[in-house]
N, C-alpha and C positions, 0 to 999 in steps of 0.2 A: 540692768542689774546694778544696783548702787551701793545693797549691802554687802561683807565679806562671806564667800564662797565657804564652807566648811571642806571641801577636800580641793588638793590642785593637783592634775594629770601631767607631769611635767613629759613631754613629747617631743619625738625625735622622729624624721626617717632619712633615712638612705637610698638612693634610688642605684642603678645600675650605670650611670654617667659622674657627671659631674658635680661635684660637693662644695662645700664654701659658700662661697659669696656666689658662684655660679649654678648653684643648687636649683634645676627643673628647667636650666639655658634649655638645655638639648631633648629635650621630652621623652628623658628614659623613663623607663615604666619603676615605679616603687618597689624594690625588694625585699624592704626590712623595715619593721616597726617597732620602736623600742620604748618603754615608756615608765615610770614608777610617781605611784600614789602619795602625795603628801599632804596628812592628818592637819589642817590648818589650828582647827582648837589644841590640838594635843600638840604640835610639834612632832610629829613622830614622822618616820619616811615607813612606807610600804615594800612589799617586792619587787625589785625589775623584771618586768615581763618583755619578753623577743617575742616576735613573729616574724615568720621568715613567708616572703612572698614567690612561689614558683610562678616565671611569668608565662611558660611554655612546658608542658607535657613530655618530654624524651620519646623519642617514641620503641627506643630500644626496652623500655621500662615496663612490662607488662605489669598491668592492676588490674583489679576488681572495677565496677561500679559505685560498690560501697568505699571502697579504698579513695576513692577521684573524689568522691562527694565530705566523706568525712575529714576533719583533720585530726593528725597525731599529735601525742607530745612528746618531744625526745630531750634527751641529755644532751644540752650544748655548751663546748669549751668558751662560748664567748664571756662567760664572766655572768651571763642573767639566770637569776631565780627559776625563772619558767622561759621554757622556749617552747614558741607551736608555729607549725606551718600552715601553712593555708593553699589551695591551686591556684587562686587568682583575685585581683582586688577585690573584687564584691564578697567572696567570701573572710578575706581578712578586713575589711571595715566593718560588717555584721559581726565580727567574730571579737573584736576590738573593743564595740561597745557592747556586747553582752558581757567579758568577762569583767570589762571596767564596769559595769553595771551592779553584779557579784560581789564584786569587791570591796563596792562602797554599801554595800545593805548589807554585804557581815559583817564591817565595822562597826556599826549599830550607832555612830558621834552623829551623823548627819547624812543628809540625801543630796541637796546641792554641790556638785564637782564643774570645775571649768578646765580645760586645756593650757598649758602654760608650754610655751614654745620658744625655741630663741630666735628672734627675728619675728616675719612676715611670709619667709618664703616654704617653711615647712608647711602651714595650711593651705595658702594661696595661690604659692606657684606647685606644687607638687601634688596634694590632695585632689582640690576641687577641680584644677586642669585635665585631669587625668580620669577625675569618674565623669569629668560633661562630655570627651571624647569618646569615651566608651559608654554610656547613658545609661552611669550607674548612680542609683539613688545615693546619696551620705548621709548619714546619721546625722541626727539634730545637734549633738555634743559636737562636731567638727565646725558651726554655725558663731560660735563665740570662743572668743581664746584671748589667754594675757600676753604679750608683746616681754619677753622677762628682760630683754634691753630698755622698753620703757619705763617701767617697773623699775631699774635699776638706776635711771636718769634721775629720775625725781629725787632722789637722794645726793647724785654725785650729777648737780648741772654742770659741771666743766666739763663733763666727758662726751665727745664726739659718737654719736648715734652708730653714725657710719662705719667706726672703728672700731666699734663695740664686738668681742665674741666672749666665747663663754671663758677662756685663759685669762681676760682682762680683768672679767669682772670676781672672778676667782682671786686674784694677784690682790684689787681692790680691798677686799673684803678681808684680808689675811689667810685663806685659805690656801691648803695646797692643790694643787692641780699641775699635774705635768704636762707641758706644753707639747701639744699635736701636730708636727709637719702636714698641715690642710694641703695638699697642693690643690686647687680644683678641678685640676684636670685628671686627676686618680681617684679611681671606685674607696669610697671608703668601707674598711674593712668592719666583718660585726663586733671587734672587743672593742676599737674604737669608739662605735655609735652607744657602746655601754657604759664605756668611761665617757662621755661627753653628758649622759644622761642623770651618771649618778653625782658629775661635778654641778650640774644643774639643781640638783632636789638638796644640793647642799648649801645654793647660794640662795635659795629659796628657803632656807629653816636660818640662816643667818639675818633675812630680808625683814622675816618673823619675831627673831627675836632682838632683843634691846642692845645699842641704842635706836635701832630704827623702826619698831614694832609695825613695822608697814603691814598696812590695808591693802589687800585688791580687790578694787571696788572698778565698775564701768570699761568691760572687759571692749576687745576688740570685734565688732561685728560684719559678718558675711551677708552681703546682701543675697537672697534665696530667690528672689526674681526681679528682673527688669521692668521699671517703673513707667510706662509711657508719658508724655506730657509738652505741655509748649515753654516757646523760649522766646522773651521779646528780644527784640533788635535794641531795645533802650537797657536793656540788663547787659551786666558788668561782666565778664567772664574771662578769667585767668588765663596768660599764655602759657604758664607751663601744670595745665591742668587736659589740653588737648592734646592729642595726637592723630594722623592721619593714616586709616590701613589701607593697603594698596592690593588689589590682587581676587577680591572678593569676586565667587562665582554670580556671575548676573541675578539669579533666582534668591541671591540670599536677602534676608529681612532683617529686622534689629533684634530678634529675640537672638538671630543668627551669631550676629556681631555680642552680643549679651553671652551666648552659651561659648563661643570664642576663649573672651575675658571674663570668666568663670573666676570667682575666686576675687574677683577688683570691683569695687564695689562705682558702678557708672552713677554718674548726677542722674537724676529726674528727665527723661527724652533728652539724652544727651547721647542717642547714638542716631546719628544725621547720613543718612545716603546722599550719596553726591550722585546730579544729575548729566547728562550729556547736552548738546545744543539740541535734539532733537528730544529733548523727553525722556529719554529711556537711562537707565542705570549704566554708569559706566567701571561699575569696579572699585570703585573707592567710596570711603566713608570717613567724618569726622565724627571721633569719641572724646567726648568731655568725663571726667575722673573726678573725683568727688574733692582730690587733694592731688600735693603734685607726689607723694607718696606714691599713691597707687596711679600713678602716670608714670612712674619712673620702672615700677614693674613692669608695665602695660609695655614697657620699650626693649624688654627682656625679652618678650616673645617675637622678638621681628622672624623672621620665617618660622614659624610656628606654621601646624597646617591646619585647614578646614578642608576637612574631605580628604579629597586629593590634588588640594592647590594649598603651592604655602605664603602666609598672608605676610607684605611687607609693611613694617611697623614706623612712623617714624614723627619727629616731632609737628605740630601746630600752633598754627597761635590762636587767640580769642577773634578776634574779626575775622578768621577764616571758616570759625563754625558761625557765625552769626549770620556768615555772608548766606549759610546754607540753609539754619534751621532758624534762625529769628524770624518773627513776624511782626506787622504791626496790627491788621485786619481782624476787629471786634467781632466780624461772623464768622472769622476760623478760630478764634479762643473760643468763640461760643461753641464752635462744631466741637472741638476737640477736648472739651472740658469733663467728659465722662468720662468718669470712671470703667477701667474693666471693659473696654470696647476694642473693636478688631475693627482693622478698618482695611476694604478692599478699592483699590483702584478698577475704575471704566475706563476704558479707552477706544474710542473710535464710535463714539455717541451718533446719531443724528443731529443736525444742529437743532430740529426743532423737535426732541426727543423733553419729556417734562416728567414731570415726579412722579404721575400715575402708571407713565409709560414703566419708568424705571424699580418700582413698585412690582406693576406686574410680571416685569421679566424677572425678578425673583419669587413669584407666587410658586409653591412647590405643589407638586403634582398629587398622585392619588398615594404616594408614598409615602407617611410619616417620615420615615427617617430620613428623607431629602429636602424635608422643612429648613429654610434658611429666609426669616421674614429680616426683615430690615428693621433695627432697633430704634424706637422713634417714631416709625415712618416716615412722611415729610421732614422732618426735621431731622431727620439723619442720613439725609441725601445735599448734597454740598456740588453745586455745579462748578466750573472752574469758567471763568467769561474774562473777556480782553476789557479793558479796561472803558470803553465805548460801550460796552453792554452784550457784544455780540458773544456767543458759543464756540468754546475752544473745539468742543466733543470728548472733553473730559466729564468726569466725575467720581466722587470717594464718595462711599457707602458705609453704613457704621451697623457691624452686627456683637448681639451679646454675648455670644460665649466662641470659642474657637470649633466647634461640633459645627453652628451653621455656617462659618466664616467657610471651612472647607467644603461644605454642600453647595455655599453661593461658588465658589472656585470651580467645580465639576460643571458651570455654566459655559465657562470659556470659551470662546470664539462661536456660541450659537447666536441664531439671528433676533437683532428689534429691527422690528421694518425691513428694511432693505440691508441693512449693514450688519452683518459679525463683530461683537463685542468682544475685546480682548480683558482680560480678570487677571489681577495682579494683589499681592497679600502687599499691603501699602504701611508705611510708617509715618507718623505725626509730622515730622521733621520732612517726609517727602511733599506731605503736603503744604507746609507751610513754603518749600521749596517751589512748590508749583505755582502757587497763587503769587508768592513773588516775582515769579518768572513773566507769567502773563499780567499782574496788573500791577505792576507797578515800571518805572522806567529805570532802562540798565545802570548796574552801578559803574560802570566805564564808559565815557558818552565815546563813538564811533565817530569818525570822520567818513561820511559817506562819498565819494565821488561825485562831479558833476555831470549828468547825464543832462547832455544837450543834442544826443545822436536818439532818428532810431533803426532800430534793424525791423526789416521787413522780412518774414519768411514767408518760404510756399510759393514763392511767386512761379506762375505759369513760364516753362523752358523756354519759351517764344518771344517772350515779354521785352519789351527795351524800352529807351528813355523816355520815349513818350508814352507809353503807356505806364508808365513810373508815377508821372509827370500827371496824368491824368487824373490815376486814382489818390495822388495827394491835393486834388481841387485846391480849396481857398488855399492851403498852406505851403503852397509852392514858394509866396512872398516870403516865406519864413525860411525858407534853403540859402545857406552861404555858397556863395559862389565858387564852380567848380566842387558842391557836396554832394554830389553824387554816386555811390562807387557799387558797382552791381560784381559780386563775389565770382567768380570761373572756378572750378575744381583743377586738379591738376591735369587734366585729358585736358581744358581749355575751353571745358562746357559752362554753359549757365548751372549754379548750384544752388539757382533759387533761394540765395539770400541778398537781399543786398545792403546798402547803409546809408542813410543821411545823415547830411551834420546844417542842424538846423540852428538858428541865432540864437536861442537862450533855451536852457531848460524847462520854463515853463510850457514854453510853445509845443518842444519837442512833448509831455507831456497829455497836452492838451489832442496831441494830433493823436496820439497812440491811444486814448481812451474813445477818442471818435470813430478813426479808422480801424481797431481792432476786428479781423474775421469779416470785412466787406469785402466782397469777390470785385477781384482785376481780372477785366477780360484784355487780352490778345489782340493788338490787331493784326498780329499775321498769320492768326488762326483763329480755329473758334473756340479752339478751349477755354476755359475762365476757371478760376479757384479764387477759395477763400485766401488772405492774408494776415497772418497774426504781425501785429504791430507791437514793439516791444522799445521804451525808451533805452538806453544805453549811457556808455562812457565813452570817449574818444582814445584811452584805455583799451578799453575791448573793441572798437574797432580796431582800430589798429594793428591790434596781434592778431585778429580773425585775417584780417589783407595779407598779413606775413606770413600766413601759412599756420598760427596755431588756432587750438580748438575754444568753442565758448561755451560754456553752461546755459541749457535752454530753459533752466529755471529764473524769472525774472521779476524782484518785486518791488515796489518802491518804499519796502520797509526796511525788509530785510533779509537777509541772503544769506544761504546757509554757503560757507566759505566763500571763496574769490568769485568762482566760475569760468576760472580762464585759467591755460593750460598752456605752456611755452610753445612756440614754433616746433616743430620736427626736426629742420632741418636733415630732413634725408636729400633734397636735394643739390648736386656736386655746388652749382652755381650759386644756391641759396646761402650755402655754411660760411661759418667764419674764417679768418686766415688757419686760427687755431685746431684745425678739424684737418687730420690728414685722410687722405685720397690715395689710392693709387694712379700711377700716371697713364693719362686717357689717351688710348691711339692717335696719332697727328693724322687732322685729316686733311689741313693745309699743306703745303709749304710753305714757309718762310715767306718768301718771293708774295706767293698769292695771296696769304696773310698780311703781310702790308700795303697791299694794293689794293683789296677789300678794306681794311679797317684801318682808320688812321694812327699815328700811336698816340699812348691813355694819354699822356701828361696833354699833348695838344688840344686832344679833344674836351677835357677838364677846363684847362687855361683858356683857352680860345674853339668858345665853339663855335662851327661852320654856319655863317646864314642862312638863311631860307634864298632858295630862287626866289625874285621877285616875279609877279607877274601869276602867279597861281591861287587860285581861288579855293581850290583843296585838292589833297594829294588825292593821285590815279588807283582806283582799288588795289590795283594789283601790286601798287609800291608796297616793299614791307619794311617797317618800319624798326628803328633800333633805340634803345634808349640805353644813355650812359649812365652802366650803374659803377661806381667804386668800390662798397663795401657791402657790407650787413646792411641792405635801407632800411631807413625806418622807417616808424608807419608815419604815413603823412594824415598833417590835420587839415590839409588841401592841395589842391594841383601846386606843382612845381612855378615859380614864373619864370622861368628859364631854359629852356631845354634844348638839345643837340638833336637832331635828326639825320640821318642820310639816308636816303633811300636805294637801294641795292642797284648794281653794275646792271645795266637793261640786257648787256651783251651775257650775261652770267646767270640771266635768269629766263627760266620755263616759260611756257604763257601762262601757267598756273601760280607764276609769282616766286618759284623757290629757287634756287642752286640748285644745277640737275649734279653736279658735281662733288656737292655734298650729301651728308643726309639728312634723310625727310624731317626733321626734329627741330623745332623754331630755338631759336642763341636763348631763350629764354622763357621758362616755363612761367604760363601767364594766372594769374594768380584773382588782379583785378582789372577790369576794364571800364572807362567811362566817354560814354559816347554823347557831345553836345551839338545839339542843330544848329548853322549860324546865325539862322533866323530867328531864335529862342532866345529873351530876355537873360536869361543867365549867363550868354556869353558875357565876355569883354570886349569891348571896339579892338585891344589888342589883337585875339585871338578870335576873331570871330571869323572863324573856320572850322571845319568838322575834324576833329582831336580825336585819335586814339592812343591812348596808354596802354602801358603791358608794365604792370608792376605788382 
């Protein structure tokens, strides 16, 4: 609209909260509508009309049917012409533009009227917020309106927008107007909403007349629906045009985010769903604003609610939507380039699932109304592939109107092939977020770990170092010395995992794609199982030995989190100083206690030699090892270590202290057992070694 409007609707409302500059903060419901017609050719003002909004029923109130349905008109003190009620918004926004409607066809000057409002928040945070929550239609006439602060600017450029109410531009103008204590935290009352209306339609016939003969011409406009579309990564995009909502129910979509910010007018596929590391929606979304205007509203509504969750509002920058919804890929501008398309997400494809397949799984049945063909065909089927060419098991479908987009959705989780396809109502921006995700490389490069261990699982309960030893053939050469460590559970048993630490990572590699799921047989029995071979970090070993948990998800790309999980320490002897205990029954004395064990500092400072003259210790000796603290995990045997083998006169033939109890000084964790005769010893050590650590 560029020519001047012949009548202007100068508009007002009131809601039940908060007024001022906080006017629709709190999402009270609308209670009052106030408004007077101004004759643009003639200069004339019209009547002030009220409408009083009931937003709730009494229920002490008995009525008719016809009473609830009809409205009255009654005699009201507030100072207006005509005053009429209505029971609920839908009825006073129909009722608003019919009598506005009336009004201006018995004037007989002209047909074209526009809305003249002061500010932005009387249509767009109050209005259109308030019928998309309640999914009430608005009249066409609520779709364009004059800003009468801007309106005002253009005359007097010194004056601060944001300062701007209607007392100023009164004062401006030489008009009287008596100044209104706004507090915005007080319901404004209905003579007030009538004097604020009629100091309005006055600064409006002053605007009109000379010296300023002002035009309003190129009104303010509502966007009526959300626009879908792409966004390159090379395009420019304002920081204080984004913001980011936080809180959004998984299932919602961007029409969702759209019907939200009702009333703000969103850029072109500027509402971006943010994705999780695994694909799936996690609540948040960035929204791009056409201006930083309608962003600064957009931040007014922080807990506003959708449904029954309230949605957290809050600033963005331009690289953080780009990071989501840019793209650079010529065959997703090309997918996404149509008009008027719905586009639903595939998830959990076949990898070798292809466009006929996916074609036919929406061929609709003997039912018309359950037709939902695919728009395009081939050509509006968009695989999602890793950047090597292989199949994620995604894919986005493009249908044409929202009737079949819901019939393909009633698909959900039925079978192609072997597999249940999950159906999701998808967004441009999810898409472009996808194909980001798999074919192109991270925008934070990751410092991976050096994995030069691996872990074996599954090994047969029986199993020991030479049959370790076996089943690693040629790449025995490739174990560092003393890399051997076979995992015990806390009872002391084999727990069928164990760990090498092999000279480089490549090697370690090389062995784990060869030996993956080759069965080790036993030689102390006949059992044999498969063994999965899995490279590692010297990292996760280590806190597997110490007693914590590893993630048995393993890839050489990449990992969804850590997969390691700290030590327990539940046990007394494992925790740190910092970990109180209560105090454990003495099962020594004193006396026996020192004649059994030597004390720490010595055994630290000076540890006792070996007997000479032994070849390896007697089974039945049991062995102790000095620990001081928290160990850590080693990245190989100790070369150092204390030993003393227990008082002969103090022990069982079964090896224990009958005088103590049956419970070894030390809950055994890892054990590595070498032959002397086995290349991997040391000429040092070329003895049969047991550890407990």
């Amino acid at each position: 609209m560029t020519a001047q409007v012949d009548y202007l609707a100068v508009f007002f409302t009131a809601t039940s909260g908060s007024s001022g500059e906080w006017l629709g903060s709190d999402e009270k419901e609308v209670v009052q509508l106030v408004w007077q017609l101004v004759d643009v050719q003639n200069k004339k003002l019209g009547k002030v009309n009220e409408l009083l909004i009931k937003s709730d029923l009494a229920d002490s109130e008995e009525k008719t049917e016809d009473e609830v349905e009809n409205v009255t008109t009654e005699q009201h003190d507030s100072g207006a012409d005509c005053s009429t009620s209505a029971e609920n918004l839908e009825t006073a926004l129909n009722l608003f533009h019919l009598q506005l409607t009336n009004e201006v066809n018995s004037a007989g000057t002209g047909t074209s009227v526009c809305l003249c409002a002061d500010g932005q928040l009387h249509i767009r945070q109050v209005i259109h917020p308030e019928a998309a929550s309640k999914n009430i239609l608005v009249p066409d006439c609520f779709y364009s309106f004059f800003d009468l602060r801007k309106e005002f600017k253009r005359h007097f450029a010194a004056a601060d927008l944001k300062a701007l109410n209607i007392h100023v531009m009164a004062q401006s103008l030489g008009l009287p107007s008596e100044p209104l204590t706004l507090d915005p935290e007080v319901v404004l009352s209905p003579e007030e909403a009538v004097q604020q209306v009629q100091t309005m339609a006055s600064i409006v016939l002053s605007l009109l007349s000379e010296p300023f003969c002002h035009t309003f011409s190129n009104p303010e406009k509502v966007n009526d629906k959300f626009e879908s579309g792409t966004c390159s990564k090379m395009e420019k995009v304002l920081d204080n045009t984004v913001i980011r909502a936080r809180g959004l129910p998984w299932q919602s979509s961007d029409q969702d985010i759209a019907r939200f910010f009702r009333g703000l007018n969103i850029a072109k596929g500027g509402a971006a769903l943010c994705l999780n590391a695994q694909g799936r929606r996690n609540g948040e979304a960035l929204v791009r604003f056409v201006s930083e205007e309608h962003r600064d509203l957009a931040l007014q509504r922080h807990k506003h609610h959708m449904g029954n969750r309230y949605i957290e509002v809050y600033k963005a920058t331009g690289d953080d939507f780009l990071k989501i919804a840019g793209g650079t890929s010529s065959e997703v501008a090309l997918f996404l380039s149509r008009d008027d398309q719905i586009i639903v997400r595939m998830r959990g494809l076949p990898f070798i699932a292809t466009h006929e397949q996916v074609l036919a799984f929406f061929t609709p049945g003997d039912d018309p109304k359950d037709a939902c063909p695919v728009s395009g065909g081939r050509e509006g089927i968009l695989f999602v592939r890793y950047p090597d060419g292989r199949p994620t098991g995604d894919a986005f479908v493009l249908f044409s109107c929202e009737e079949h987009a819901q019939n393909a959705l009633k698909k959900h989780k039925e079978m192609l092939g072997r597999r249940y396809i999950e159906l999701f109502k998808s967004t441009a921006a999810e898409v472009q977020q996808v194909l980001n995700r798999h074919s192109s490389a991270p925008l934070i490069p990751v410092a991976l770990p050096l994995w030069d261990c691996l872990r074996l699982r599954g090994l047969p309960y029986t199993a020991i170092i030479d049959d370790i030893l076996t089943f690693l053939g040629e790449f025995i050469h490739d174990i560092r010395p003393h890399g051997v460590h076979m995992v015990l559970n806390q009872q002391g048993r084999p727990s069928g995992d164990c760990f090498i630490q092999m000279t480089s990572a490549e090697r370690a590699l090389v062995a784990s794609q060869r030996l993956h799921k080759h069965v080790m047989t036993s030689q102390r029995g006949q059992n044999s199982r498969y063994v999965e071979v899995f490279p590692c970090s010297a990292e996760e070993m280590g806190l597997v030995l110490m007693g914590g948990s590893l993630s048995h998800t393993h890839t050489r790309t990449q990992r969804s989190g850590t997969g390691l999980s700290p030590p327990p320490c539940k046990s007394r002897r494992l925790s740190p100083p910092l970990y109180s205990f209560a105090a454990a029954p003495q099962v020594l004395t004193a006396e026996a206690a020192a004649a059994l064990y030597p004390p720490f500092g010595q055994v630290l400072l000076a540890p006792r030699p070996l007997p000479p003259g032994h070849a390896y210790y007697p089974a039945s000796a049991q062995l102790y090892m000095n620990y001081s603290a928290y160990y850590p995990s080693p990245p190989g045997s100790p070369t150092t270590m204390g030993f003393f083998p227990s008082p002969s006169a103090l022990t069982s033939p079964g090896g224990w202290d009958t005088s103590t109890p049956k419970t070894p000084w030390f809950t055994p964790l890892c054990m590595r057992r070498i032959h002397p005769g086995h290349p991997l010893c040391s000429p040092k050590n070329g003895v049969q070694e047991k550890f407990l650590s």
